[in-house]
N, C-alpha and C positions, 0 to 999 in steps of 0.2 A: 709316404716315406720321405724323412725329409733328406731335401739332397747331399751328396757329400762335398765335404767342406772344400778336401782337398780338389773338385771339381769347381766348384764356387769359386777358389779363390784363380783357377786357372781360366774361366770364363772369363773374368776379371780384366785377367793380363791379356786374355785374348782381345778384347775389347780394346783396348789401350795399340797393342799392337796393330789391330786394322785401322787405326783412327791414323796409328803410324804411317800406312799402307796409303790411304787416303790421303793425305796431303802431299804426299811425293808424287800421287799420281794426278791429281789437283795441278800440280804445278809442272805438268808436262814433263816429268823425269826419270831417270829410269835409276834401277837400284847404283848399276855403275855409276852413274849422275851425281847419285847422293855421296856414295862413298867417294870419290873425288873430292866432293866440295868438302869433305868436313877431313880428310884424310884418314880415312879408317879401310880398314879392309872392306872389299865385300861380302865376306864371310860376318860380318859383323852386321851388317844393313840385313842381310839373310835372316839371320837372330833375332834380330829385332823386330821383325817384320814378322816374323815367325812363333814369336811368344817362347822361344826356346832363352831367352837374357831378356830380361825386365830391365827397363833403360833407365840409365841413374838421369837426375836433373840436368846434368851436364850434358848427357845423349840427346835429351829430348829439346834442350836451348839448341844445342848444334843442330840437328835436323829440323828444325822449324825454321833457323836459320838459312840452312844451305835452301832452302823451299819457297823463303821469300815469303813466309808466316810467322810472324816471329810473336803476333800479337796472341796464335793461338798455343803458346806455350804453358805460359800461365794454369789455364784450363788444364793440361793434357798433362801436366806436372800435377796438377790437384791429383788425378784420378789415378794416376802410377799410382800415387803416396796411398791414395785409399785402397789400392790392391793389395800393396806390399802390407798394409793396416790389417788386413782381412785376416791373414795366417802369420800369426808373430810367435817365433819360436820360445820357451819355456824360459830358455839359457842366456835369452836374449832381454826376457821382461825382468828376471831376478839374477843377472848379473852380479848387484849389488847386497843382491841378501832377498829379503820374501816381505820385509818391512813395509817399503814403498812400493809395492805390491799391492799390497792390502791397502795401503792409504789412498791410492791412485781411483781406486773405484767410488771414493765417498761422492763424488760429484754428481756421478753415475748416479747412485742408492737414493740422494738428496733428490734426485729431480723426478724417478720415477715415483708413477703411481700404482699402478698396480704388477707386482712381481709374480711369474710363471716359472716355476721350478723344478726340475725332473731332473736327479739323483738313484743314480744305480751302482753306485759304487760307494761312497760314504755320504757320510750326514751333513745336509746343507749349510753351506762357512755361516748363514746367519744363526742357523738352531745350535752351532758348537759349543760345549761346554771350554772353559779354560783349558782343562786338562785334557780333553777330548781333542784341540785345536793344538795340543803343544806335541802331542804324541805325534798328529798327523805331518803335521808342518815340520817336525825333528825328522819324522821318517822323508820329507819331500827334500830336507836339506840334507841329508847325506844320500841319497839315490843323485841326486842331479850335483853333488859336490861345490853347491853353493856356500858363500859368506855365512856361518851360523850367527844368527841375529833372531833368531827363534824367540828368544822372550818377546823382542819388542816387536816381532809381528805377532805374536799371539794378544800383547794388548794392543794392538793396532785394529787387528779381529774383533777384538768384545768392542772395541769403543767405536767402531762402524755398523755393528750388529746391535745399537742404540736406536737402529731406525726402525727397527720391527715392534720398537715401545712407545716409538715418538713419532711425530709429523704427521699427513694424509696418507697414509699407503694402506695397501691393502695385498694380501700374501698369497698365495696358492703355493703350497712346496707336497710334492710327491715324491714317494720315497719306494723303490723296490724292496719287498723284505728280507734280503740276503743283505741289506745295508744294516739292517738290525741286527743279524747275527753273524757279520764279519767284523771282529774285533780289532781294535784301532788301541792303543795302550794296552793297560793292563785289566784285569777283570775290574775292577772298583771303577776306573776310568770310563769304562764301559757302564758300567748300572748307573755312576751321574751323568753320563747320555742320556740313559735311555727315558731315565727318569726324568730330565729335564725335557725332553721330546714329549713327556704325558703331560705336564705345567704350561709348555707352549701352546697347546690343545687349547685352553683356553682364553687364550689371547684373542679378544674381539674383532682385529683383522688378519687371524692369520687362520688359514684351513690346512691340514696337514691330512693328507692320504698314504697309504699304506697301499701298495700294489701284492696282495698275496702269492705264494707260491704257487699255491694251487690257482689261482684266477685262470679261466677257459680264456687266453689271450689271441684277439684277435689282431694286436700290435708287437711286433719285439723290443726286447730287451736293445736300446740303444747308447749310445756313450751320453755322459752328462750334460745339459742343455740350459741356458736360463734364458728368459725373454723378458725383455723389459718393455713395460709397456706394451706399444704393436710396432714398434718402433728400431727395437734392436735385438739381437742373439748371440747369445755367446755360448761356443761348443768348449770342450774341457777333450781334449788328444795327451796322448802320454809326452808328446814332445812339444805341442803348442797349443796356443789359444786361437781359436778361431772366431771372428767378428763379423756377421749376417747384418747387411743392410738394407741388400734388396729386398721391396717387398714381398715379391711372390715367394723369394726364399723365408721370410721371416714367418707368412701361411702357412709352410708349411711343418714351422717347428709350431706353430699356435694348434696346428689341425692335426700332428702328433700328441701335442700336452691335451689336446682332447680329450684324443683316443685312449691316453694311460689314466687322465681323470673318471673314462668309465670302467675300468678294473680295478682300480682304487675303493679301500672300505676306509671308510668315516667314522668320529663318533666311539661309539663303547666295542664295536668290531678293531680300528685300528688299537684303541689301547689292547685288547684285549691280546693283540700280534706283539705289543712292545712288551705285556708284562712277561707273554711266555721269552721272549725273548729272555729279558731277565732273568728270570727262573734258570734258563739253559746255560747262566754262568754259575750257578752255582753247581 
């Protein structure tokens, strides 16, 4: 099971925080000590100490200061930054629209090789039809009351989702089949998914599984997942993005994509799930 995020990213800060803990005590001093020297409360040195406030750069220059560490900031500022990195809220990545969103990842797409996909709620942003991506991304902008710029992240979408035609990569995307028959636009919108999902099939690196309803599951149904490489993860939360570094964590979404790869059907079994699908719209 892989762990929760919201767990992960608070390990994170825990870590950060004893590191806090550690060098005050390194340096022969006591929380009142600290709070003195930098003039904050000590209800504040408590906090921080305590993973209860994640300390901005300014906290952690002052504390390594009052400490007579000043060299070990640098460091200990990196790794805040990668906590805070971990759990980045929705409202916060699409501030500006859903556009630079979608462009932000090319770098990401560019360098991986081989993609891990596992999809329980829609159809994976690289398999989206035009009109499939404009329904969703219209419905994600009025829910979160963001900037409408919907066209230009839907071509923003196709033109990053170039990479599953081009370059070294190699694809693995899993699909629950309640992702087949929960409709996302309108019925037409829906059959150029679905249709388009049975064309992708033959795509030389790409394997598309189909997890059935009926599959005797010895895994459950978990929130949306991608893993790049063995390298990085990224979870999909109604309110944020979640980004997996560690490795034992990143095991354990590889050794979940497993587990859904063996309840998955392949081949003339998954078409044979998209075409009833289809059918089921008319």
């Amino acid at each position: 099971m892989p762990a929760s995020p919201s767990s992960s990213v608070q390990a994170a800060r825990r870590t950060v925080a004893d590191r806090l803990r550690e060098i005050r005590r390194d340096a022969g001093l006591s929380a009142t000590d600290v709070a003195d020297r930098t003039g904050w409360y000590k209800s504040k040195v408590s906090r921080l100490e305590n993973a209860v406030t994640p300390p901005s750069d300014a906290d952690i220059r002052a504390w390594c200061r009052a400490c007579g560490a000043d060299g070990l900031a640098a460091d200990l500022m990196a790794a805040s930054r990668s906590a805070d990195n971990m759990y980045v809220e929705w409202r916060r990545l699409q501030r500006t629209g859903l556009r630079r969103l979608q462009e932000s990842y090319v770098p990401l797409f560019e360098r991986t090789r081989v993609f891990r996909i596992y999809c329980s709620n829609v159809v994976p942003g690289l398999l989206q039809t035009d009109a499939y991506a404009r329904a969703l991304l219209g419905s994600i902008t009025a829910f979160r009351e963001t900037p409408d710029d919907v066209s230009e992240a839907v071509a923003a979408r196709m033109e990053r989702s170039r990479v599953i035609r081009e370059g070294n990569h190699r694809f693995a995307l899993l699909v629950e089949e309640s992702v087949l028959r929960h409709r996302v636009g309108d019925a037409e919108t829906m059959a150029g998914q679905l249709g388009y999902l049975m064309s992708v099939m033959a795509f030389p690196a790409v394997s598309l599984g189909v997890i059935p309803f009926a599959a005797e599951r010895h895994m459950w149904m978990v929130e949306t997942f991608s893993v790049y490489d063995e390298e990085q993860a990224q979870v999909e939360l109604l309110t944020a993005q979640v980004n997996v570094t560690a490795p034992s964590e990143v095991g354990q979404y590889l050794k979940a994509f497993g587990q859904f790869s063996k309840l998955a059907v392949y081949g003339a079994e998954a078409r044979a799930l998209i075409t009833s699908a289809v059918h089921a719209l008319e």
